[in-house]
C-alpha positions as CSV (number, residue, x, y, z in Angstrom):
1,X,0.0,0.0,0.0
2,X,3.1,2.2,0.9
3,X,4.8,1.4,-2.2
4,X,1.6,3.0,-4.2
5,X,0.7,5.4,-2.4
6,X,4.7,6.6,-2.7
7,X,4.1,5.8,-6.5
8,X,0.8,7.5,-7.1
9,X,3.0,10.9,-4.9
10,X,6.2,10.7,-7.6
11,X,3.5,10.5,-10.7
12,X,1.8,13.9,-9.6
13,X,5.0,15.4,-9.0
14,X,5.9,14.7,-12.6
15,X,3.1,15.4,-13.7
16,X,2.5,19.1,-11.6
17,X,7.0,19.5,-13.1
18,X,5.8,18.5,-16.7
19,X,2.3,21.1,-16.5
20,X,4.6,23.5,-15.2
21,X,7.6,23.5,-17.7
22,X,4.8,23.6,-20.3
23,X,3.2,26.6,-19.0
24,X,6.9,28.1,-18.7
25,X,8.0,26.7,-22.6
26,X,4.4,28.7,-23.4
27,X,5.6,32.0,-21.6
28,X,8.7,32.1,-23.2
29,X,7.5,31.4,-26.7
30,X,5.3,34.6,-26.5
31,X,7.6,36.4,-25.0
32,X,10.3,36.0,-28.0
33,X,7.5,36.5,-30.4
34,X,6.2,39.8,-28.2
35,X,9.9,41.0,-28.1
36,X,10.7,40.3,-31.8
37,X,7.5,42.3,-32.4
38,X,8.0,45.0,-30.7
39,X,11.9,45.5,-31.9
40,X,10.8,44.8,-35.8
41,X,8.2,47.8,-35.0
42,X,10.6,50.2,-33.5
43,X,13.4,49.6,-36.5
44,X,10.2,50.0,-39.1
45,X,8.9,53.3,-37.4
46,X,12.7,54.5,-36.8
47,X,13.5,53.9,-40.5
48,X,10.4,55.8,-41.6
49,X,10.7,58.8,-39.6
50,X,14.4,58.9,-41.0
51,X,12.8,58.7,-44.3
52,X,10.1,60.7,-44.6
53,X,12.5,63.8,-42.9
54,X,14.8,62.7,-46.3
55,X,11.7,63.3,-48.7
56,X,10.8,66.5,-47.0
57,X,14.2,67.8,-47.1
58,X,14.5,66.6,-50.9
59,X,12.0,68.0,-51.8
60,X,12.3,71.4,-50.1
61,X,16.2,71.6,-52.3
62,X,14.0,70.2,-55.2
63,X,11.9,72.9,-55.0
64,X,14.3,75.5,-54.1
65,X,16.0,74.4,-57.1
66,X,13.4,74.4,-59.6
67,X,12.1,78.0,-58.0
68,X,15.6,79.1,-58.6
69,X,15.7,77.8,-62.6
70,X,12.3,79.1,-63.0
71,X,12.6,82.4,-61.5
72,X,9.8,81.9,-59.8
73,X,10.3,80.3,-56.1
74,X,6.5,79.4,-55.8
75,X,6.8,77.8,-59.2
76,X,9.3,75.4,-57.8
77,X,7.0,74.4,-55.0
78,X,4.3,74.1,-56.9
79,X,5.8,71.7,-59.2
80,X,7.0,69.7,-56.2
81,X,3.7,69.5,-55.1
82,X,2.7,68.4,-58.1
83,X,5.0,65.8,-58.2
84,X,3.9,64.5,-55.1
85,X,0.5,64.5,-55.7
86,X,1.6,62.0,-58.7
87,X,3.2,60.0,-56.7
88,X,0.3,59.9,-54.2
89,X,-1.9,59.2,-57.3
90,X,0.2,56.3,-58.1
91,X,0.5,54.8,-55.3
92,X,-3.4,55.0,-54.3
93,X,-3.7,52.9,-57.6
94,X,-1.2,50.5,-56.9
95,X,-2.8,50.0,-53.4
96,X,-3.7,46.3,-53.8
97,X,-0.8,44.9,-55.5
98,X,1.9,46.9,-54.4
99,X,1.6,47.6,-50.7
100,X,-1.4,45.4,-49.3
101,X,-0.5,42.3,-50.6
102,X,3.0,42.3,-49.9
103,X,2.6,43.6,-46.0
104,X,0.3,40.2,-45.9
105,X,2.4,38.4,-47.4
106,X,5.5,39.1,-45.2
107,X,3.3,38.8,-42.1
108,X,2.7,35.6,-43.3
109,X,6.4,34.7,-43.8
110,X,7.0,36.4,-40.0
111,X,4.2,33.8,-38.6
112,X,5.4,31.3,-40.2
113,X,9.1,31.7,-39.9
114,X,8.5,31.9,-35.8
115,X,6.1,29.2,-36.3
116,X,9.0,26.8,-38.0
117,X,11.1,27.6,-35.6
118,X,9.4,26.4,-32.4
119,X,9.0,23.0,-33.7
């Protein structure tokens, strides 16, 4: 009776280690995934504030310059603006295919790269 009572003790304490070290292995998987996350969304917003201050500062000497060829100083900002409104136009077309459909698709390759590697 000892001898499975003593048994039927050491099972639940393997069992209680093994729930445990499960819930642990669970914690730490979102936590890498939470982490890598966060740090891919700080280097993304970084990387576009760095950018769009390098457009506007283009296209402020862009606009300076063509001011300064035309004579005209609003000229040049108004053709920048123009230029920008194109490429606003363009890219509202191009919508679909070129921006939505890639960001799912490298969320997709994120997921499923993490995914890969916990297995």
């Amino acid at each position: 009776m000892e001898k499975a009572l003593a048994a039927a003790e050491e099972l639940t304490v393997t069992v209680r280690e093994y729930v445990q070290n499960g819930m642990d292995s669970v914690q730490l998987r979102v936590a890498e995934r939470g982490s890598a996350w966060i740090a891919q969304s700080v280097v993304i917003l970084l990387v576009s504030v760095v950018l769009f201050l390098a457009a506007g500062f283009i296209g402020v000497t862009l606009a300076i310059l063509v001011g300064m060829w035309t004579g005209h100083m609003w000229a040049g900002f108004l053709v920048v603006a123009m230029l920008y409104t194109g490429i606003a136009g363009l890219l509202w077309l191009r919508r679909e295919k070129g921006i939505r459909l890639p960001l799912v698709n490298y969320f997709i390759q994120q997921f499923t790269s993490v995914h890969e590697k916990d297995q």
